[in-house]
C-alpha positions as CSV (number, residue, x, y, z in Angstrom):
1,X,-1.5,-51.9,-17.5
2,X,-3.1,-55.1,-18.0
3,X,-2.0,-58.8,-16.7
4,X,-3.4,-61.8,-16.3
5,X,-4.5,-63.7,-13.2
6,X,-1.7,-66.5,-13.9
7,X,0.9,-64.0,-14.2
8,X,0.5,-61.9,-11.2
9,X,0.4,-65.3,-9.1
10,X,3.7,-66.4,-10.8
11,X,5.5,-62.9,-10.2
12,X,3.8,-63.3,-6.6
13,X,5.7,-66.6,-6.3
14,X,9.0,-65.5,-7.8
15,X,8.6,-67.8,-10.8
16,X,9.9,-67.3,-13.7
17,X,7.2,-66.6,-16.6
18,X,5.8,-69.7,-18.4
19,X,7.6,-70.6,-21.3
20,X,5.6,-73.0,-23.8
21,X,7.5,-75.1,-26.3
22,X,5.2,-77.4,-28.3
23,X,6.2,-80.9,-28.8
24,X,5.9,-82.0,-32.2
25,X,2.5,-84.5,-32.9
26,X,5.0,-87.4,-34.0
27,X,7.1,-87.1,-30.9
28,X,3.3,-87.5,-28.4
29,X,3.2,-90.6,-29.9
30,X,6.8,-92.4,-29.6
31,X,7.6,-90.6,-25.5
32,X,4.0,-89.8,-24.2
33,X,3.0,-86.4,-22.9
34,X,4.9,-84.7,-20.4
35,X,3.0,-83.9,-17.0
36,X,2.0,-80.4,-18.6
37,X,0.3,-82.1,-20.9
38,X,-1.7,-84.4,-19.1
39,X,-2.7,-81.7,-16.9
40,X,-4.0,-80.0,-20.1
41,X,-5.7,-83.0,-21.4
42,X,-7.4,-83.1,-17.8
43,X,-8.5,-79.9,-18.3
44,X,-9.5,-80.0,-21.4
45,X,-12.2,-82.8,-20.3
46,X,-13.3,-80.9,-17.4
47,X,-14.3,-78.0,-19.7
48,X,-15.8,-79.5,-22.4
49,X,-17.2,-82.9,-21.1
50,X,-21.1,-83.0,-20.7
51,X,-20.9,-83.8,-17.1
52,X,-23.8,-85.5,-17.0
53,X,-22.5,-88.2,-19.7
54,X,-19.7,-88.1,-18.1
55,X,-21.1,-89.1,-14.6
56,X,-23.0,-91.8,-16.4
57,X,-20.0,-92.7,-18.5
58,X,-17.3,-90.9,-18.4
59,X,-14.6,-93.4,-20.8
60,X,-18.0,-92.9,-23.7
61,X,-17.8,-89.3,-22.9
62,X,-13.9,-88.9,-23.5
63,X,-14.3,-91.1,-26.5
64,X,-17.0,-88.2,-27.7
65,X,-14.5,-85.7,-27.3
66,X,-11.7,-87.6,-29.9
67,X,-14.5,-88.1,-31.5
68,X,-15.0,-83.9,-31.9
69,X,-11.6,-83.2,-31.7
70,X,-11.4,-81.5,-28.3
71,X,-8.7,-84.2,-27.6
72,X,-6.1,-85.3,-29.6
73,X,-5.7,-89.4,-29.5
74,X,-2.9,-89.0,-27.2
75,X,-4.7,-87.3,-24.7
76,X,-7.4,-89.2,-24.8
77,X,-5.0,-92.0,-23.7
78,X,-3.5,-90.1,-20.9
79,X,-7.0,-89.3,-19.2
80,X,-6.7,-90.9,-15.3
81,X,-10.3,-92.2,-15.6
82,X,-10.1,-93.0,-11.7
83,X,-9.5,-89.6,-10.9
84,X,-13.0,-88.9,-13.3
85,X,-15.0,-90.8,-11.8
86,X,-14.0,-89.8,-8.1
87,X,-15.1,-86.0,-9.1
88,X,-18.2,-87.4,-10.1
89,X,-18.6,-89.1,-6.9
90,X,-17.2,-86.1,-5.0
91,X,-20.2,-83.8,-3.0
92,X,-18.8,-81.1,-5.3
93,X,-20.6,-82.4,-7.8
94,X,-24.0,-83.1,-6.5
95,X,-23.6,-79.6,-5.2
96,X,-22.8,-78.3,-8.7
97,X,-26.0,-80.8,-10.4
98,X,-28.5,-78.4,-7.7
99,X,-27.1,-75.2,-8.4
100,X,-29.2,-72.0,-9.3
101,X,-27.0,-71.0,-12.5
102,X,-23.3,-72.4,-13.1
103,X,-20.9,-71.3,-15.2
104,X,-17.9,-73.3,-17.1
105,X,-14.9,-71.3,-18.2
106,X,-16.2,-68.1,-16.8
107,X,-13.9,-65.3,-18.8
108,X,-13.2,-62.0,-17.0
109,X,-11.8,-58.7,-17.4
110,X,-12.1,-56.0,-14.8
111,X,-10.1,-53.5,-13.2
112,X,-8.8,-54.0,-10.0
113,X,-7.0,-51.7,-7.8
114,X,-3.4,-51.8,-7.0
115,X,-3.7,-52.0,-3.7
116,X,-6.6,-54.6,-3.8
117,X,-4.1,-57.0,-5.6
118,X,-1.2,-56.0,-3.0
119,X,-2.0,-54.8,0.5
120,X,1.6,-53.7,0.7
121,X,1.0,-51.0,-2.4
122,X,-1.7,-49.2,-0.5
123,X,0.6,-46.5,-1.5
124,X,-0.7,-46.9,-5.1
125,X,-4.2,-47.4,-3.7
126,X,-5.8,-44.8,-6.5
127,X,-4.3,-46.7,-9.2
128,X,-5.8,-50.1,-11.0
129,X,-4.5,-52.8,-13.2
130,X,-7.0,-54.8,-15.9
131,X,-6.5,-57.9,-14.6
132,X,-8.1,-60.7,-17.1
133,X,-8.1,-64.8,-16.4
134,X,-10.9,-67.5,-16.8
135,X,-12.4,-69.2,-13.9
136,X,-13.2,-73.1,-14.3
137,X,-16.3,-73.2,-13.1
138,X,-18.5,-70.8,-11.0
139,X,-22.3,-71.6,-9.4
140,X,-24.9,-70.1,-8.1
141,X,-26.3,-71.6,-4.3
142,X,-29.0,-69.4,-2.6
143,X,-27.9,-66.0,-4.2
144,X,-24.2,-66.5,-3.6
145,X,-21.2,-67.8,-5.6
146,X,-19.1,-70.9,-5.3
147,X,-15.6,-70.2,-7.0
148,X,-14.2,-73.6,-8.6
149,X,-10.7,-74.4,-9.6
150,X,-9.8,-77.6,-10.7
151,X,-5.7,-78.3,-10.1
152,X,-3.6,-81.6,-11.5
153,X,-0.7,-80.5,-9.5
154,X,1.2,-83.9,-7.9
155,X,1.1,-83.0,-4.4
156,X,1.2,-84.4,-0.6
157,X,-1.2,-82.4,1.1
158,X,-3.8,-79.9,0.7
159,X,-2.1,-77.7,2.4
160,X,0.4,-76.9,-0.1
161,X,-2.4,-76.1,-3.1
162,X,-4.2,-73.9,-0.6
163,X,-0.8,-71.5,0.0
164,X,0.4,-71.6,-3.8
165,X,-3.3,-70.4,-5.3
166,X,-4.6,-68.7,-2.2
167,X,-3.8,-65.2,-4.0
168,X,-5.7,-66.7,-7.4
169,X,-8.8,-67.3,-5.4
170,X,-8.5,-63.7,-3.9
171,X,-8.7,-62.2,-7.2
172,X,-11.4,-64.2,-8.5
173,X,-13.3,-63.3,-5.5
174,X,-12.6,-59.4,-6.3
175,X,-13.5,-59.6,-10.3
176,X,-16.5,-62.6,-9.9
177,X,-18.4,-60.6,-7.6
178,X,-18.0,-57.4,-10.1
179,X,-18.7,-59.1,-12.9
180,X,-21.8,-61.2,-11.8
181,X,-22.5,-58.5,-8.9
182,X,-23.3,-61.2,-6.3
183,X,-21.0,-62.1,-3.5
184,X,-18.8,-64.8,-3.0
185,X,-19.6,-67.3,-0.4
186,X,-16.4,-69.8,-1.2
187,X,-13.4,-70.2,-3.4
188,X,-12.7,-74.0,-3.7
189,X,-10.3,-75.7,-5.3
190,X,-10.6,-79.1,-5.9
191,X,-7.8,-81.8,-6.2
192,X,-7.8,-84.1,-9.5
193,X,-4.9,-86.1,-8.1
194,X,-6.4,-86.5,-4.1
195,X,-9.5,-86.7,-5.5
196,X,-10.9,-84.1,-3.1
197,X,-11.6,-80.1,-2.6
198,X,-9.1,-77.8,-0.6
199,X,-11.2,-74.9,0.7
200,X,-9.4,-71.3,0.3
């Protein structure tokens, strides 16, 4: 069997499966883009800015982006430039500008065993699952990996992020330190709306 990292954290949760309905290009222009959306337009900056434009600059940078059509104008206008520029100011950062190697949308596929992905099916502990899922960004420090996942989610506390991915960052754990056969020293998320990280 094969599932993806977001699914087996939303079955986890007893969530539905994501259903995606596009809204029409006219309509992002007349109502605005739904929170999804700006989430995803978050996103999309945090993958494909040049970070270090975008610490210098980072309303030039997103204007690059229209410019290349990683973001659509709407987007573009949807971008919370405060949040931006408080990642760039975060120690995350610098951390991430003296790393060894990093990596940006780190892709995966590996298998994992049952039981590794559900203590309570040690049962089933001789039989795996290919378990596939991208990692935002991954660096190196001193031999060791730093697991990075950036979240939009409106939230009070960091608490709450930390128990609703606590099981994604397990799982990137298991499959990052397969793939890139180092171990992993932290899983991190970090905050775009309090502007901070969440240690997992």
């Amino acid at each position: 069997s094969k599932l993806s990292v977001s699914e087996i954290v939303r079955e986890e949760a007893g969530q539905e499966r994501e259903r995606f309905y596009a809204r029409p290009a006219f309509l992002e222009s007349r109502v605005g883009l739904t929170p999804a959306q700006r989430g995803t337009a978050l996103h999309t900056f945090m993958q494909f800015a040049d970070f270090a434009a975008a610490a210098r600059d980072p309303e030039k940078e997103a204007d690059r982006l229209l410019a290349d059509g990683f973001l659509s104008v709407a987007a573009r206008d949807v971008l919370d430039m405060a949040h931006i520029r408080a990642f760039f100011a975060h120690p995350l950062y610098a951390r991430l500008c003296k790393a060894d190697a990093v990596w940006r949308e780190y892709a995966f596929t590996v298998p994992l065993s049952v039981a590794a992905l559900d203590p309570a099916l040690s049962a089933l502990a001789d039989e795996t699952l290919i378990v596939q899922g991208i990692a935002d960004c991954v660096f190196e420090e001193n031999g060791e990996l730093v697991i990075v996942d950036y979240k939009t989610d409106r939230v009070k506390d960091a608490d709450t992020l930390r128990n609703r991915y606590q099981k994604q960052l397990e799982i990137y754990r298991q499959a990052l330190q397969q793939t890139l056969s180092k171990p992993v020293k932290e899983t991190v998320l970090y905050s775009l709306h309090l502007d901070d990280t969440v240690d997992v």
